[in-house]
Biopython code that builds the backbone (N, CA, C, O; Angstrom):
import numpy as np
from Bio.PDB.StructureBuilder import StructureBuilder

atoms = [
    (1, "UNK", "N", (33.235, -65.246, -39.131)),
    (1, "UNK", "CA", (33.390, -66.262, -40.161)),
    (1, "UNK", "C", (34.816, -66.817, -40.081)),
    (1, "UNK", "O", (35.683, -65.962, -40.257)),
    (2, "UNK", "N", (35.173, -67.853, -39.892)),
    (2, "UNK", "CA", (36.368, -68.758, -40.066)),
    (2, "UNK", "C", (37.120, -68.074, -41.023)),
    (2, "UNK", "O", (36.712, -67.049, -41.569)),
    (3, "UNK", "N", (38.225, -68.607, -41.257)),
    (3, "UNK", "CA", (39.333, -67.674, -42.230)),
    (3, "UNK", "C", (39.116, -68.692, -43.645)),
    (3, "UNK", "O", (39.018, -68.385, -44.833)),
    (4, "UNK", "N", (39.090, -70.016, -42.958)),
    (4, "UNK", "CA", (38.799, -70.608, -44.633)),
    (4, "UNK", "C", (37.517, -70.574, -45.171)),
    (4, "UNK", "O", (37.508, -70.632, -46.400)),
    (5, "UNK", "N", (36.347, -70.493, -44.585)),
    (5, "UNK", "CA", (35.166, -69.780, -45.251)),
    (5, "UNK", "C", (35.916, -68.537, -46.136)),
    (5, "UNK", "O", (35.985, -68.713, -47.352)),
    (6, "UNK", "N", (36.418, -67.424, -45.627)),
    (6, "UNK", "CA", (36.559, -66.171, -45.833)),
    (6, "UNK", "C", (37.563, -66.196, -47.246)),
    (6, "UNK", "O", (37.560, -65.406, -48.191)),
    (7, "UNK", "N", (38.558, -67.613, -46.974)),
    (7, "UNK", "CA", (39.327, -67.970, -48.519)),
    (7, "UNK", "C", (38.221, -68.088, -49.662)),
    (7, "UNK", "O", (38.120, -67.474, -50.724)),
    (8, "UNK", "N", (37.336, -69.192, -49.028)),
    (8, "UNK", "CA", (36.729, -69.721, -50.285)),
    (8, "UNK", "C", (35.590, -68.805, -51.142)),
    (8, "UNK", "O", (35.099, -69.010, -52.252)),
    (9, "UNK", "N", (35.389, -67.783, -50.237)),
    (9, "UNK", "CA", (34.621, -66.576, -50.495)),
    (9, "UNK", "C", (35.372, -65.940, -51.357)),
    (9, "UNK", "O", (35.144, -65.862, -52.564)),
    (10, "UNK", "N", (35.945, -65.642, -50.994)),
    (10, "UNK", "CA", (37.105, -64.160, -51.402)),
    (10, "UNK", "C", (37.687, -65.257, -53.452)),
    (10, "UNK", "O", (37.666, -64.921, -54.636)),
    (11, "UNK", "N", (38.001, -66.252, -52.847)),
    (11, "UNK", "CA", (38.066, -66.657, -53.993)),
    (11, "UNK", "C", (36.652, -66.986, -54.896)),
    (11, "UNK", "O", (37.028, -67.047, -56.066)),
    (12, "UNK", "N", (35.810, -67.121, -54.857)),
    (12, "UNK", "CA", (34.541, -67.380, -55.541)),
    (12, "UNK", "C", (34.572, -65.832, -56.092)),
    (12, "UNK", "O", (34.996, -65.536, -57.209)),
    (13, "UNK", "N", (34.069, -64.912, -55.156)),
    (13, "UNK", "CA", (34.217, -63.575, -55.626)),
    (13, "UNK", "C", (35.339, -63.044, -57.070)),
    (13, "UNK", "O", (34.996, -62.617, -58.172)),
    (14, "UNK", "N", (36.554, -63.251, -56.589)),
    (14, "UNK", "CA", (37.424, -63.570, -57.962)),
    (14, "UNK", "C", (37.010, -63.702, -59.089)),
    (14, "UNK", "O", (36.981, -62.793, -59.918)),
    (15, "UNK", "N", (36.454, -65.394, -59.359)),
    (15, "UNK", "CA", (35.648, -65.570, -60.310)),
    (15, "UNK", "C", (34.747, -65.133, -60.652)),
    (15, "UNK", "O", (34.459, -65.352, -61.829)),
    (16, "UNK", "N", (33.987, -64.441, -59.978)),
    (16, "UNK", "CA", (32.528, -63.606, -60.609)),
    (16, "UNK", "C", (32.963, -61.967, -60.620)),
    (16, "UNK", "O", (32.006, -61.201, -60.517)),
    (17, "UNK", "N", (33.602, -61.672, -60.674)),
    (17, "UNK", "CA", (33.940, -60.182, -60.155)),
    (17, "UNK", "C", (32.878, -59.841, -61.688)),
    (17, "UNK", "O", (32.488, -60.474, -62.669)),
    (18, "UNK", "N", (32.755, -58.492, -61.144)),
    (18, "UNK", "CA", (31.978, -57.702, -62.362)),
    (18, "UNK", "C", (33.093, -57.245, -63.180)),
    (18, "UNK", "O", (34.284, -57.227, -62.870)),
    (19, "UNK", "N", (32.469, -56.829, -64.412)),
    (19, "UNK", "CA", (32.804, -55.941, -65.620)),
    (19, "UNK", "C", (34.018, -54.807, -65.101)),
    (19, "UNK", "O", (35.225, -54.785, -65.344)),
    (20, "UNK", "N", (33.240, -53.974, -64.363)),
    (20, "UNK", "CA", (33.734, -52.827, -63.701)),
    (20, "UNK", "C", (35.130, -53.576, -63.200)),
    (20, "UNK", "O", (36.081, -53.636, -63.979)),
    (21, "UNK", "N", (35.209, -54.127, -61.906)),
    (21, "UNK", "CA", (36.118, -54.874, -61.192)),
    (21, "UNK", "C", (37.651, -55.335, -62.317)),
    (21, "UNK", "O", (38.862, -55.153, -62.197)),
    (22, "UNK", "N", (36.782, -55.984, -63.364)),
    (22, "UNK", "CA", (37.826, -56.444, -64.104)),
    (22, "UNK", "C", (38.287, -55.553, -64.838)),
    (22, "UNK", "O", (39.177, -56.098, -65.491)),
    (23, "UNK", "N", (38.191, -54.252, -65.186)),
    (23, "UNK", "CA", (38.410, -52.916, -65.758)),
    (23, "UNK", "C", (39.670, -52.914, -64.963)),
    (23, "UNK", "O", (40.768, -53.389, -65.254)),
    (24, "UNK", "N", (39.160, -52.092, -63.586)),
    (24, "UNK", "CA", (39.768, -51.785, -62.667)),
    (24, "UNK", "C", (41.161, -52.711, -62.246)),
    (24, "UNK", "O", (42.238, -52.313, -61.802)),
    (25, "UNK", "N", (40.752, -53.943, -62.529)),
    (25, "UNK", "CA", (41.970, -55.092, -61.843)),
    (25, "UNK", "C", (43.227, -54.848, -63.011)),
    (25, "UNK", "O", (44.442, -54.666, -62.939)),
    (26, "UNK", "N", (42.307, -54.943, -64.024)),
    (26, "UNK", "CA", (43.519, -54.777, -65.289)),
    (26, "UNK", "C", (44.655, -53.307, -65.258)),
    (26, "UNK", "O", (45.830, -53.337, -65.626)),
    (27, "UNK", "N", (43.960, -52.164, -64.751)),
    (27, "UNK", "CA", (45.173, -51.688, -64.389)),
    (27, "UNK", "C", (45.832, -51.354, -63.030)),
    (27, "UNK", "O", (46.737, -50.526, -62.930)),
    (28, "UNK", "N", (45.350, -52.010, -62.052)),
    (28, "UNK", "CA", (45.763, -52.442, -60.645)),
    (28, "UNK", "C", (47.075, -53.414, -60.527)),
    (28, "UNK", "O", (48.097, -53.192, -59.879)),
    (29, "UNK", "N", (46.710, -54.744, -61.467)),
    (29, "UNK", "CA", (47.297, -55.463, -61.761)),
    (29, "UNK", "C", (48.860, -55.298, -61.458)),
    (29, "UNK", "O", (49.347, -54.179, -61.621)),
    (30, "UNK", "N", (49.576, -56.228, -61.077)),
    (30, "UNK", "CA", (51.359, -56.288, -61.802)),
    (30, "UNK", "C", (52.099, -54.854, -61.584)),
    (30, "UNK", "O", (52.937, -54.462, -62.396)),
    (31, "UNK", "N", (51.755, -54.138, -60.498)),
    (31, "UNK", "CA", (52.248, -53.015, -59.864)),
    (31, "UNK", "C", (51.555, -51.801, -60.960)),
    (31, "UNK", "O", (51.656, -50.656, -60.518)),
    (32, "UNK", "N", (51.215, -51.864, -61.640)),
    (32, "UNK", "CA", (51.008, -50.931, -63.329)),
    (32, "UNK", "C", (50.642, -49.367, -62.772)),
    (32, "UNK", "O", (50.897, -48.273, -63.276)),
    (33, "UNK", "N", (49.907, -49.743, -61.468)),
    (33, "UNK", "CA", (49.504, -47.931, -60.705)),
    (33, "UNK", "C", (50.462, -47.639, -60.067)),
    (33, "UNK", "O", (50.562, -48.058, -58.914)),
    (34, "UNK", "N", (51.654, -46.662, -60.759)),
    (34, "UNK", "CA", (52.600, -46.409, -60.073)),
    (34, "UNK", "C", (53.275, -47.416, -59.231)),
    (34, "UNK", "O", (53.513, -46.963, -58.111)),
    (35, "UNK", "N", (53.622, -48.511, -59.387)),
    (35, "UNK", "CA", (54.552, -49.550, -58.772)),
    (35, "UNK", "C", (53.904, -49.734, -57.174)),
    (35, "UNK", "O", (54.580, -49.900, -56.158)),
    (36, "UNK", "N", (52.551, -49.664, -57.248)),
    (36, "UNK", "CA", (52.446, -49.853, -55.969)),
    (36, "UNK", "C", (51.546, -51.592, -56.331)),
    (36, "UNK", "O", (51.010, -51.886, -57.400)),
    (37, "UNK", "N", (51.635, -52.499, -55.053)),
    (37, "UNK", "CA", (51.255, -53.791, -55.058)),
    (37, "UNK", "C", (49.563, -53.769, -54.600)),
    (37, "UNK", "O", (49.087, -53.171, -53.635)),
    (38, "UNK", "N", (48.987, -54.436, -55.396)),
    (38, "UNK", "CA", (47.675, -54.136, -54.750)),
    (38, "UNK", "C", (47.076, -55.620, -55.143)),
    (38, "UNK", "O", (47.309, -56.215, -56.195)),
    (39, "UNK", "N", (46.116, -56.154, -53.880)),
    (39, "UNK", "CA", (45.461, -56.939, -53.880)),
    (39, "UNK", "C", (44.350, -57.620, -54.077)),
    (39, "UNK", "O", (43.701, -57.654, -53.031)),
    (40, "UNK", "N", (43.764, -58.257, -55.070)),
    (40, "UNK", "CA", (42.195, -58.497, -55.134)),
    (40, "UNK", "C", (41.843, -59.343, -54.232)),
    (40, "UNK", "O", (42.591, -60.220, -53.801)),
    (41, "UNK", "N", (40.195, -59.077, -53.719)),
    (41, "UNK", "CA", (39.340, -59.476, -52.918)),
    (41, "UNK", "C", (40.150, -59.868, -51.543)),
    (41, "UNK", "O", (40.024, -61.088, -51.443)),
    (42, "UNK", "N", (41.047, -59.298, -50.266)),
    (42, "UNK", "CA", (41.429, -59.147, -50.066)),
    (42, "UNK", "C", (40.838, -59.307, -48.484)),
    (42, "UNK", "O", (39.994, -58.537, -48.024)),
    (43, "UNK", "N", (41.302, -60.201, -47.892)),
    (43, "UNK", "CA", (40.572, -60.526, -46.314)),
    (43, "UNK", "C", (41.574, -59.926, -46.109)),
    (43, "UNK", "O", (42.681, -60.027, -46.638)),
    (44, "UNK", "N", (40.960, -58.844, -44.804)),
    (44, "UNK", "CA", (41.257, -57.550, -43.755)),
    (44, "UNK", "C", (41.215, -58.324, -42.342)),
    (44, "UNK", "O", (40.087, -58.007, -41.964)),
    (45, "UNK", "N", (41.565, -58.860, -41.680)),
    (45, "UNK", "CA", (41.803, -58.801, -40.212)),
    (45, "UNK", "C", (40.911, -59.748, -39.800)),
    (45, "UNK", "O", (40.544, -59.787, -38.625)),
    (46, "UNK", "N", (40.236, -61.067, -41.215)),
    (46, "UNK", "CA", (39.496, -62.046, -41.052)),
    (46, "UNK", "C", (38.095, -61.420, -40.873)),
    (46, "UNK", "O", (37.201, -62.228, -40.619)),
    (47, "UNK", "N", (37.714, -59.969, -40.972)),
    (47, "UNK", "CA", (36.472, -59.499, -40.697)),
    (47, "UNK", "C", (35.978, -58.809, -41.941)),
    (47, "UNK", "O", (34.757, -58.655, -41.981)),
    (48, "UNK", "N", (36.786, -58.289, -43.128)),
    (48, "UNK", "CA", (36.179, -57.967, -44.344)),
    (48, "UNK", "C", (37.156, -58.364, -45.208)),
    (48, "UNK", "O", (38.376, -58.379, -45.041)),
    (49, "UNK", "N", (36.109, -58.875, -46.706)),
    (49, "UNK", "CA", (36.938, -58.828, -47.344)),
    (49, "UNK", "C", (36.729, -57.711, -48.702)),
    (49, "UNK", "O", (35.654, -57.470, -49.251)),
    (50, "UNK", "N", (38.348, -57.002, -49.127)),
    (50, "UNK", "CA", (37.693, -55.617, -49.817)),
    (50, "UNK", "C", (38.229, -55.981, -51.067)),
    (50, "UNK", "O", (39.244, -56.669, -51.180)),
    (51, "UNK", "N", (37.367, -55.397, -52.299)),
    (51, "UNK", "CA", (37.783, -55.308, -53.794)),
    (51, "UNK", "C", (39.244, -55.511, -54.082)),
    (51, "UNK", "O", (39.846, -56.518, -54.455)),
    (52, "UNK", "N", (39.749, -54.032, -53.756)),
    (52, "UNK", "CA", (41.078, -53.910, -53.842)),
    (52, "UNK", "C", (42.146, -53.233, -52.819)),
    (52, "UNK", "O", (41.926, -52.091, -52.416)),
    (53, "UNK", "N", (43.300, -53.940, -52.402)),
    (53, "UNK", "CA", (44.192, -53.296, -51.615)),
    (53, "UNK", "C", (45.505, -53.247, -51.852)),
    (53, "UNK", "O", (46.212, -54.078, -52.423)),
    (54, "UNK", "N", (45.847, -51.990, -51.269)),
    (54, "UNK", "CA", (47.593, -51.859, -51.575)),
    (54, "UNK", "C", (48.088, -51.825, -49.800)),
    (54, "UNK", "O", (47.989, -50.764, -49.185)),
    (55, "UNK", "N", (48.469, -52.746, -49.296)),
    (55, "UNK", "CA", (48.855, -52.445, -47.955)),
    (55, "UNK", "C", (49.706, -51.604, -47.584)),
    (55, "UNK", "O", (49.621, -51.074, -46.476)),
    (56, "UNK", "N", (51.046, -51.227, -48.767)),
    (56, "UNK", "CA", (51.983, -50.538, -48.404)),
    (56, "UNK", "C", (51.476, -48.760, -47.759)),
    (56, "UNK", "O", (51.905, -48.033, -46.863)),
    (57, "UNK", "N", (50.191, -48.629, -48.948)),
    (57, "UNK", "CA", (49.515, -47.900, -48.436)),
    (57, "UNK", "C", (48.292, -47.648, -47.684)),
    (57, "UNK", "O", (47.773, -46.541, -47.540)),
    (58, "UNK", "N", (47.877, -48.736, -47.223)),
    (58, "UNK", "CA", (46.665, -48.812, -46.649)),
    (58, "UNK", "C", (45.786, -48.276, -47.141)),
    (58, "UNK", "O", (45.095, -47.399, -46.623)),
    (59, "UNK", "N", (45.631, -48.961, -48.773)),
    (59, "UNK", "CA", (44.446, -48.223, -49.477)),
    (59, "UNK", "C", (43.403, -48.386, -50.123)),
    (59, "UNK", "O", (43.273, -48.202, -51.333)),
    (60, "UNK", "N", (42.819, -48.642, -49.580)),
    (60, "UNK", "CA", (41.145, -49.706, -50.202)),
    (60, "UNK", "C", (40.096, -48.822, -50.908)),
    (60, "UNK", "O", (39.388, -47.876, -50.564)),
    (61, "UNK", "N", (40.345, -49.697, -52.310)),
    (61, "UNK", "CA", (39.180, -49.316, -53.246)),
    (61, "UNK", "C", (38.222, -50.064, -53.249)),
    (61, "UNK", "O", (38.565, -51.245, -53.195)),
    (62, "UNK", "N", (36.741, -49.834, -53.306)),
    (62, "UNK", "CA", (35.884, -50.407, -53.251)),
    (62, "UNK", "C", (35.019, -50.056, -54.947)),
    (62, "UNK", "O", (34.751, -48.924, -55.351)),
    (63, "UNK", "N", (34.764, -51.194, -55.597)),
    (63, "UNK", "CA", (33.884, -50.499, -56.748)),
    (63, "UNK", "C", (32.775, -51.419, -56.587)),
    (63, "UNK", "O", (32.831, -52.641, -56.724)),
    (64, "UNK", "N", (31.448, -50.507, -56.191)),
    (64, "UNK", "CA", (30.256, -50.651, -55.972)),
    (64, "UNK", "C", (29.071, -50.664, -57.059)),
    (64, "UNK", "O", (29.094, -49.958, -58.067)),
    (65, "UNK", "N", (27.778, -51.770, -56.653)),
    (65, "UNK", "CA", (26.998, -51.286, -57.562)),
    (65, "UNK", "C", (25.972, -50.323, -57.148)),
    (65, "UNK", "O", (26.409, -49.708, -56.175)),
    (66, "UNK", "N", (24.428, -49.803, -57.569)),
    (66, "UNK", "CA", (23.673, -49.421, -56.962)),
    (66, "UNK", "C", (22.922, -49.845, -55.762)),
    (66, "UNK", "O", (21.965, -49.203, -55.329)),
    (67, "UNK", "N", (23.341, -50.872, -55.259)),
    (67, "UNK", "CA", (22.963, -51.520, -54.141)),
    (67, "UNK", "C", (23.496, -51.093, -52.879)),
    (67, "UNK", "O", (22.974, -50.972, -51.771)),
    (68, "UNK", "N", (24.589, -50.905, -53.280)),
    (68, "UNK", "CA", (25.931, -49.890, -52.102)),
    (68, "UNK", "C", (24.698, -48.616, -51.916)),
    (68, "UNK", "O", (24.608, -48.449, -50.699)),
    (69, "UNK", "N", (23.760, -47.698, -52.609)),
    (69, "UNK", "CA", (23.944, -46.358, -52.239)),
    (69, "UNK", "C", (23.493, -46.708, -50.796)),
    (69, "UNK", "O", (23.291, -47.873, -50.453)),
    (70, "UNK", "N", (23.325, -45.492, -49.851)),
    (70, "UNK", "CA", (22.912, -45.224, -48.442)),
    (70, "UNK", "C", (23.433, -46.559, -47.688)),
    (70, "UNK", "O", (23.151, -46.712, -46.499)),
    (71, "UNK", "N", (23.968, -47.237, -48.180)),
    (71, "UNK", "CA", (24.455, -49.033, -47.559)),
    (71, "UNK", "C", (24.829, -48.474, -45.616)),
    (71, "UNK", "O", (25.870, -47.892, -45.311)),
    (72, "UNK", "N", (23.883, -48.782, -44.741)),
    (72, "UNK", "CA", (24.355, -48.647, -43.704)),
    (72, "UNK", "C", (25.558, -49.055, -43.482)),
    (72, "UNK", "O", (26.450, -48.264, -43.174)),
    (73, "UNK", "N", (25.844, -50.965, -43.666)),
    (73, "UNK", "CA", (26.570, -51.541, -43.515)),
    (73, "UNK", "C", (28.051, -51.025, -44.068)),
    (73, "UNK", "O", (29.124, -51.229, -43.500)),
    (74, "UNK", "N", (27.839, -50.279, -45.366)),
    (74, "UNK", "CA", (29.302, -50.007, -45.553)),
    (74, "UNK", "C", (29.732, -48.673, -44.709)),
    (74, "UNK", "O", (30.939, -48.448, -44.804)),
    (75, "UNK", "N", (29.125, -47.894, -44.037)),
    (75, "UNK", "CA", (29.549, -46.754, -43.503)),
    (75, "UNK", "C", (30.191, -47.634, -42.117)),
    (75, "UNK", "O", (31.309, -47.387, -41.666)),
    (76, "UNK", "N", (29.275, -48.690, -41.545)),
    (76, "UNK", "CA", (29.857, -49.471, -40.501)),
    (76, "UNK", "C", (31.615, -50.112, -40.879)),
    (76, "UNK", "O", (32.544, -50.388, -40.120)),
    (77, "UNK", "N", (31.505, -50.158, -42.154)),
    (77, "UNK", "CA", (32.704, -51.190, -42.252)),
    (77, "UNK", "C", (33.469, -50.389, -42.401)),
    (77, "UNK", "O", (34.488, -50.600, -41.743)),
    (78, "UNK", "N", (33.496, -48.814, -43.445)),
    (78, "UNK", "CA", (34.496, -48.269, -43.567)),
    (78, "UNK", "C", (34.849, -47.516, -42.273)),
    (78, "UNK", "O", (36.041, -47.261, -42.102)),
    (79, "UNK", "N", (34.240, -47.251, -41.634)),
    (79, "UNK", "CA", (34.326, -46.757, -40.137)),
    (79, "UNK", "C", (35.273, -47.929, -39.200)),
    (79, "UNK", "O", (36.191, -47.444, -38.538)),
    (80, "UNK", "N", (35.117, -49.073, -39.151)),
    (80, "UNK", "CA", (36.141, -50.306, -38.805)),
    (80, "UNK", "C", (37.811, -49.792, -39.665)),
    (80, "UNK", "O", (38.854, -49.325, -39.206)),
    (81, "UNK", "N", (37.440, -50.110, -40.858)),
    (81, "UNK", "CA", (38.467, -49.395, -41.482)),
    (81, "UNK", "C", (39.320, -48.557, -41.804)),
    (81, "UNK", "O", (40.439, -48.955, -42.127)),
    (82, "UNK", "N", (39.051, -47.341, -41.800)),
    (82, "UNK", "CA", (38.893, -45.931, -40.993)),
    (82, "UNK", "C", (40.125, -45.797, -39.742)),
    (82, "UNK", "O", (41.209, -45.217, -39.802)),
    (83, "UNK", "N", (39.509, -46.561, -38.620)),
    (83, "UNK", "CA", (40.179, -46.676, -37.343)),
    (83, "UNK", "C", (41.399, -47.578, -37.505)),
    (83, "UNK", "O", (42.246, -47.631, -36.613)),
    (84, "UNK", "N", (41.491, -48.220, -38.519)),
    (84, "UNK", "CA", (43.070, -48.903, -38.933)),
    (84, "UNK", "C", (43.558, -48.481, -39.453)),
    (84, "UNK", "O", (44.695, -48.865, -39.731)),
    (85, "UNK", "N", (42.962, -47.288, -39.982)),
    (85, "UNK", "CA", (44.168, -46.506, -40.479)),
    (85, "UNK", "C", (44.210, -46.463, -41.631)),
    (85, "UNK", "O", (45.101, -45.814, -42.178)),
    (86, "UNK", "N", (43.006, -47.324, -42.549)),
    (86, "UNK", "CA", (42.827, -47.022, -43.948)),
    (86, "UNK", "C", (42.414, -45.683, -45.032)),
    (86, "UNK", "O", (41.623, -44.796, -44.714)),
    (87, "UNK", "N", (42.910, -45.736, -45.951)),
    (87, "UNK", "CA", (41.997, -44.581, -46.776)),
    (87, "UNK", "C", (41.195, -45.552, -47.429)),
    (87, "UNK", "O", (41.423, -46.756, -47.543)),
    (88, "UNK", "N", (40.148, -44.836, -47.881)),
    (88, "UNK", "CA", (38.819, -45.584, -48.676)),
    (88, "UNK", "C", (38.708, -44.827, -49.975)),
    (88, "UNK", "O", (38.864, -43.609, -50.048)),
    (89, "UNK", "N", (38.450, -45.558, -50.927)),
    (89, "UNK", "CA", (38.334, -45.435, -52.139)),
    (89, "UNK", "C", (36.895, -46.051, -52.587)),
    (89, "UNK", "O", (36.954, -47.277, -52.682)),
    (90, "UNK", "N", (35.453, -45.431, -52.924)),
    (90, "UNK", "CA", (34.546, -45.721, -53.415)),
    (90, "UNK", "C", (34.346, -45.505, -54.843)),
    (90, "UNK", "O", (34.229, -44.305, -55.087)),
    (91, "UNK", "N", (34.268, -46.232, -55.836)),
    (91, "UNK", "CA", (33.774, -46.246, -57.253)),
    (91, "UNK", "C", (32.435, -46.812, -57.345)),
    (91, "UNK", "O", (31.795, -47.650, -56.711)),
    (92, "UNK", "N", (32.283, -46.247, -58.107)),
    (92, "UNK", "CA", (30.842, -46.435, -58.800)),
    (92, "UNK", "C", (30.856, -47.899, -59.895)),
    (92, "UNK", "O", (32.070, -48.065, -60.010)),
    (93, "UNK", "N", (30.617, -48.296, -60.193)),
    (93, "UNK", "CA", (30.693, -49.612, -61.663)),
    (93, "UNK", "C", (30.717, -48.378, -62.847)),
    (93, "UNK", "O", (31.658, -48.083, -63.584)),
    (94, "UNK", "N", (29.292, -47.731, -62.772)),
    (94, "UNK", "CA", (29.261, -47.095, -63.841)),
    (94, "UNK", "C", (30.278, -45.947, -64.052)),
    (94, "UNK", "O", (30.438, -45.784, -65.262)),
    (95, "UNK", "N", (31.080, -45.029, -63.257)),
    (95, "UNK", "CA", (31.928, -44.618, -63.679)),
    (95, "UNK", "C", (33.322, -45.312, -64.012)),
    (95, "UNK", "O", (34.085, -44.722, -64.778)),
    (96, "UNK", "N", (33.635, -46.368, -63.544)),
    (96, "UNK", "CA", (34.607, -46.993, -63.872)),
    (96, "UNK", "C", (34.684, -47.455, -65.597)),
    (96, "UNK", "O", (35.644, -47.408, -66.366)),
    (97, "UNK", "N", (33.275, -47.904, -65.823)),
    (97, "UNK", "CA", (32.845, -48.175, -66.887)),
    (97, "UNK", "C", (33.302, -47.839, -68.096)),
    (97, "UNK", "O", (33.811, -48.389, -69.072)),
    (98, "UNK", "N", (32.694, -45.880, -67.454)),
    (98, "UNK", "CA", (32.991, -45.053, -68.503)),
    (98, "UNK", "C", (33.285, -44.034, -68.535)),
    (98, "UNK", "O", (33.052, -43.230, -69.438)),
    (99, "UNK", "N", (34.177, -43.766, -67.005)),
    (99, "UNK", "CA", (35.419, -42.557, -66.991)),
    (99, "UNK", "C", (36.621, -43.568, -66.349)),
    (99, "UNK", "O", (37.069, -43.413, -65.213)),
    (100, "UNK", "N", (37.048, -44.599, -67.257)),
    (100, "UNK", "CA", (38.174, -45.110, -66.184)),
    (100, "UNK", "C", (39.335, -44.493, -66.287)),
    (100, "UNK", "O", (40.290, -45.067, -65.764)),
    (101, "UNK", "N", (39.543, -43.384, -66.867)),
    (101, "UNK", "CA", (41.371, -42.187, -66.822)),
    (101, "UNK", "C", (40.623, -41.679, -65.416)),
    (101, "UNK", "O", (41.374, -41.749, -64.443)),
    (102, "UNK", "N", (39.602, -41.301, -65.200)),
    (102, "UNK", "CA", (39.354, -40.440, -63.892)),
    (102, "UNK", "C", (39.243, -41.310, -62.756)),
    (102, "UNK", "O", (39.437, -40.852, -61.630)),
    (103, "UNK", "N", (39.013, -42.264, -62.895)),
    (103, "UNK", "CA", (39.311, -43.182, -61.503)),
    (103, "UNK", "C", (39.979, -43.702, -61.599)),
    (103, "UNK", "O", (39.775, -44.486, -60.672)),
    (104, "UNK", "N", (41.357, -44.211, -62.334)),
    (104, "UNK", "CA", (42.541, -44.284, -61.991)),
    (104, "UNK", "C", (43.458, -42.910, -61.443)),
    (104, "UNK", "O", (44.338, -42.918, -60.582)),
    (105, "UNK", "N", (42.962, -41.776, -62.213)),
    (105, "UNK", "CA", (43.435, -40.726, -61.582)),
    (105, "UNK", "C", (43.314, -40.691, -59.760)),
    (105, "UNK", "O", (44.149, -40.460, -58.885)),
    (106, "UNK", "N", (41.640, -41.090, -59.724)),
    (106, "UNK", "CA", (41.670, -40.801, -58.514)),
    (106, "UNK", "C", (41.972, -41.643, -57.542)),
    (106, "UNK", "O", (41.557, -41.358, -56.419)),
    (107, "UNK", "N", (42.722, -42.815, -57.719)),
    (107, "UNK", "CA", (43.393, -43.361, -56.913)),
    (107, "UNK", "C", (44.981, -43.469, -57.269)),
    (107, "UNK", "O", (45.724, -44.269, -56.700)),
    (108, "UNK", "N", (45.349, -42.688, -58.143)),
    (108, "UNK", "CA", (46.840, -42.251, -57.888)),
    (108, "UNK", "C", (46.939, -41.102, -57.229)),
    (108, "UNK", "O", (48.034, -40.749, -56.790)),
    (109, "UNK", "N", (46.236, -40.628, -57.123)),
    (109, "UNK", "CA", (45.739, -39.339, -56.478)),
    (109, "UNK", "C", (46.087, -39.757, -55.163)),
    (109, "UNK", "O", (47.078, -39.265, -54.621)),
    (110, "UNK", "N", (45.469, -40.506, -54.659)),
    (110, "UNK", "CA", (45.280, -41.424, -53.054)),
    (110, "UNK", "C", (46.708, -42.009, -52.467)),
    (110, "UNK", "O", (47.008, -42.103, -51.277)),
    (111, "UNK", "N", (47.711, -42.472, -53.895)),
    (111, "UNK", "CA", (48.560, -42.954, -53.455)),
    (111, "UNK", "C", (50.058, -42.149, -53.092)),
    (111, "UNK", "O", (51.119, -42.602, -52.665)),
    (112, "UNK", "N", (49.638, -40.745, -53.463)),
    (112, "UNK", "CA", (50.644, -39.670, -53.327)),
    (112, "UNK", "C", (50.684, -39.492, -52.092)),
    (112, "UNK", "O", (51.438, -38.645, -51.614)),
]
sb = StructureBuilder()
sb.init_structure("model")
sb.init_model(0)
sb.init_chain("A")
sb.init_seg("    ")
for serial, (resi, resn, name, xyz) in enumerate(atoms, 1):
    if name == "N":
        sb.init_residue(resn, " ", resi, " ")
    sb.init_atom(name, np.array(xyz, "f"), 0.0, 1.0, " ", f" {name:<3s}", serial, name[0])
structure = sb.get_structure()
């Protein structure tokens, strides 16, 4: 996909992000997780684009719905990912929902 397809995506996405997403962004946001910079919807190497990233740490959260479970495709992508050297971060919607101290935990957790 072209890189400006991949803008206008990544930005559409923005605007629709889910519930969960916008949980999550709000304390991602403005360094707020431990002063680290993290990015929404976030084109990777023009070949994915992910929820959330902190490059300093190469650390991609993904918050998924039930459509993700067994997702071939994402074991393909995080496996791409993976080999660059990323850590992966999978959330659920519904736990974000309604354990979000434990999944912010668990991505400060990630960033130690």
């Amino acid at each position: 996909m072209p890189h400006k397809v991949f803008i206008t995506y990544a930005r559409k996405l923005r605007r629709n992000s889910t519930d969960a997403e916008k949980r999550i962004w709000h304390f991602l946001r403005n360094r707020r997780c431990g002063g680290h910079r993290f990015f929404r919807q976030y084109i990777f190497d023009d070949t994915y684009i992910l929820d959330f990233y902190c490059a300093e740490k190469k650390l991609v959260v993904e918050v998924d719905g039930g459509q993700h479970s067994g997702c071939v495709s994402d074991k393909v992508r995080d496996s791409y990912l993976t080999r660059r050297g990323c850590k992966i971060i999978r959330l659920w919607n519904n736990d974000v929902l309604t354990n979000t101290p434990g999944c912010l935990e668990t991505i400060s957790d990630m960033l130690k």
